[in-house]
C-alpha distance (Angstrom), angle and dihedral (degrees) to the residues before:
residue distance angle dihedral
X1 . . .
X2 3.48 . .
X3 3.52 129.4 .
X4 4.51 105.5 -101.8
X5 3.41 125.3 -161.5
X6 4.17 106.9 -8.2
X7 3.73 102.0 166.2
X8 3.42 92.8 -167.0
X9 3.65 124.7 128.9
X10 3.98 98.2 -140.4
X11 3.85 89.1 48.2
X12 3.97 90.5 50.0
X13 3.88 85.5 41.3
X14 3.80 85.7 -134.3
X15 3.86 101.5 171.3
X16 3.84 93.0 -29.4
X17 4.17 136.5 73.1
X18 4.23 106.5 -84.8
X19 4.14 100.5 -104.1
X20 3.81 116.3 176.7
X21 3.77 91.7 -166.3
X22 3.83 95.0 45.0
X23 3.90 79.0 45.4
X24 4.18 90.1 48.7
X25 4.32 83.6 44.7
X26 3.77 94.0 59.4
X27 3.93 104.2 39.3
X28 4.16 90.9 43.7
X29 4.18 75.2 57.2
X30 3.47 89.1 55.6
X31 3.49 104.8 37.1
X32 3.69 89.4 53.7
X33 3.57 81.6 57.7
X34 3.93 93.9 59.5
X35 3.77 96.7 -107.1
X36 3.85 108.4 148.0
X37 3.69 106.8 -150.7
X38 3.91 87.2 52.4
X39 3.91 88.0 56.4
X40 3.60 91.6 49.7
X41 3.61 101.7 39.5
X42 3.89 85.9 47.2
X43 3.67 87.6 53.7
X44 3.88 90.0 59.3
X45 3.79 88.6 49.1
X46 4.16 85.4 61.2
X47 3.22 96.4 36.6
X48 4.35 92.4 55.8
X49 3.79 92.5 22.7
X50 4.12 93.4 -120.9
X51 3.48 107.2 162.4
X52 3.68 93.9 -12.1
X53 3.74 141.0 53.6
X54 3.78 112.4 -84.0
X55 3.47 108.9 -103.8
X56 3.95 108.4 160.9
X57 4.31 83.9 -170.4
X58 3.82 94.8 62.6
X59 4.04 83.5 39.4
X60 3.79 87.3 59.4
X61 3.49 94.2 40.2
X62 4.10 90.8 51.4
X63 3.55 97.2 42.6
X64 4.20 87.1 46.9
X65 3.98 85.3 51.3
X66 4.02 89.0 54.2
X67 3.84 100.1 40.0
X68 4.20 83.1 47.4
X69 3.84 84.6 62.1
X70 3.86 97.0 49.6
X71 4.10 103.9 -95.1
X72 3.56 110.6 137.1
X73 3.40 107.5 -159.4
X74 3.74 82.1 58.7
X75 3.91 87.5 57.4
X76 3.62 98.1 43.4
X77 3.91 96.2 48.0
X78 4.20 84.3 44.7
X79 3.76 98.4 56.0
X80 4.40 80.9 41.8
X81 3.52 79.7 61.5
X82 3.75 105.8 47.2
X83 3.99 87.4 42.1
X84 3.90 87.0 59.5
X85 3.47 108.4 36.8
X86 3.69 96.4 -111.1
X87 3.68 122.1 158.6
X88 4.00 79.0 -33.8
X89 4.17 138.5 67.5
X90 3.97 112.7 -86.6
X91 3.62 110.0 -106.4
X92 3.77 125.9 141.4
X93 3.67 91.7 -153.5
X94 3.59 100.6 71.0
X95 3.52 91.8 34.1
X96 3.80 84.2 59.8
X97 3.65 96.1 45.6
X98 3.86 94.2 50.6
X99 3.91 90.4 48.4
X100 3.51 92.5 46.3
X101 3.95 96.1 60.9
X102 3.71 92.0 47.0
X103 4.28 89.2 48.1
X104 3.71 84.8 47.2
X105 3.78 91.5 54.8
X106 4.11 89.9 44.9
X107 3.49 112.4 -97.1
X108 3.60 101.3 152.0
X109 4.14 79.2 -152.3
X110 2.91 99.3 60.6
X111 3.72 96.7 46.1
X112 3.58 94.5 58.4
X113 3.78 94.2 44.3
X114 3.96 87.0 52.9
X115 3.55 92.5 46.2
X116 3.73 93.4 57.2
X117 3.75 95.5 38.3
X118 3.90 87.7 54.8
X119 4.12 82.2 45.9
X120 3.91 85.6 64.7
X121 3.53 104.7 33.2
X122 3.94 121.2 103.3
């Protein structure tokens, strides 16, 4: 998985050496600030272990955080999670429920993803 949407400038290298961590540093800042795309994008950093140690529970917990506040990436990629087992219990229903709000809010996605997890489910 690669690493969407860091708006960071040490992982765009933008005048500065490219540092995950120092990446990881600055979006944990801003996520503890309530900012949504640093929740999700420090999801993706647990769930590939860039910059940080994998942990795919904190992922879940980040990406939870973000989808809480509205992003839907965040909810897409959470109910992804659920669905698979990662860093969360298996269980189609809230993997459902999470896509669901984010294919309501028009994440084309997340309306795919739904569709096929609805495809599956008993």
């Amino acid at each position: 998985m690669a690493l969407p949407n860091v708006d960071t400038t040490y992982k765009h290298s933008q005048g500065m050496p490219e540092s995950h961590k120092e990446a990881a540093n600055w979006l944990r800042k801003a996520a503890d600030q309530e900012n949504s795309r640093a929740q999700f994008n420090l999801g993706v950093m647990y769930d590939t272990g860039q910059g940080v140690t994998m942990n795919g529970k904190e992922a879940v917990k980040r990406y939870q955080k973000a989808a809480d506040q509205g992003n839907t990436h965040a909810r897409c990629i959470f109910g992804y999670n659920y669905d698979y087992g990662r860093g969360a219990t298996q269980g189609n229903k809230e993997a459902a429920k999470s896509n669901r709000k984010a294919a309501d809010q028009g994440d084309a996605s997340a309306q795919f993803t739904a569709g096929l997890i609805y495809m599956t489910t008993d």
